[in-house]
C-alpha positions in Angstrom: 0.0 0.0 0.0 1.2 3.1 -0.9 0.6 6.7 1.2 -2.3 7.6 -1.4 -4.2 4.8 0.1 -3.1 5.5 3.9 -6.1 6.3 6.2 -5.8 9.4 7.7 -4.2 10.1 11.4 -2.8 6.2 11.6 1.4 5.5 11.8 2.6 3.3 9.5 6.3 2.4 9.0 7.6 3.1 5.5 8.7 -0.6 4.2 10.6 0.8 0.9 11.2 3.9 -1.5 9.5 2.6 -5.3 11.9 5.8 -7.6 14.3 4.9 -10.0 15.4 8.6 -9.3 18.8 9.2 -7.4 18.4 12.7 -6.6 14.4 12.0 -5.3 15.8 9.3 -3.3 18.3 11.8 -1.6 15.9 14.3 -1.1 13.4 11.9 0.9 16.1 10.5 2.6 17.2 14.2 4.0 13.4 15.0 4.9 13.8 11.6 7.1 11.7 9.1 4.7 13.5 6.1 4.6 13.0 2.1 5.1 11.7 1.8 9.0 10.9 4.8 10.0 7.3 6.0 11.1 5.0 8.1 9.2 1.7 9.5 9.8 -0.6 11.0 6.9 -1.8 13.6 8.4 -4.6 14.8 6.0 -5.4 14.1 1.8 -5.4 16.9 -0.5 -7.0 17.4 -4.0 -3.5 16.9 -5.4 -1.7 16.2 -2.3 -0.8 14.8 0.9 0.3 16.6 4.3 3.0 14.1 6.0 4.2 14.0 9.8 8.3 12.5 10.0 9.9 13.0 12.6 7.6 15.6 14.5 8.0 17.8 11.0 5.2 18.0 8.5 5.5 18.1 4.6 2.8 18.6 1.6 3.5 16.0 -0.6 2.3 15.2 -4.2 0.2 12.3 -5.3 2.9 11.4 -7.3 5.3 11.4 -4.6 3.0 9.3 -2.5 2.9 6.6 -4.4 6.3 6.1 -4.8 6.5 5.8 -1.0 5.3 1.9 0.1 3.6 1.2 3.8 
């Protein structure tokens, strides 16, 4: 399941990363969004999400979201 289909307000821990894209992959990995570690959606968008890692929040894309596997 990816974090498009996450119910709102419940932690899940992030099982893997699905990019083929280096740079994206370094990027998450400096917000804190990596394999085992907890994330909360925090609300769904029209065209994005609002995140909670690591006590900081983050809006997201779609696109984004579902690159990122619960």
């Amino acid at each position: 399941m990816n974090l498009n289909d996450a119910q709102e307000g419940k932690e899940y821990i992030i099982r893997q990363i699905e990019t083929d894209d280096d740079e994206l992959n370094a990027f998450l990995f400096s917000l804190g969004c990596y394999s085992g570690e907890p994330i909360t959606v925090v609300s769904h968008l029209k065209s994005s999400c609002v995140v909670s890692i690591k006590d900081s929040r983050y809006n997201i894309d779609k696109q984004l979201a579902s690159a990122i596997i619960v």
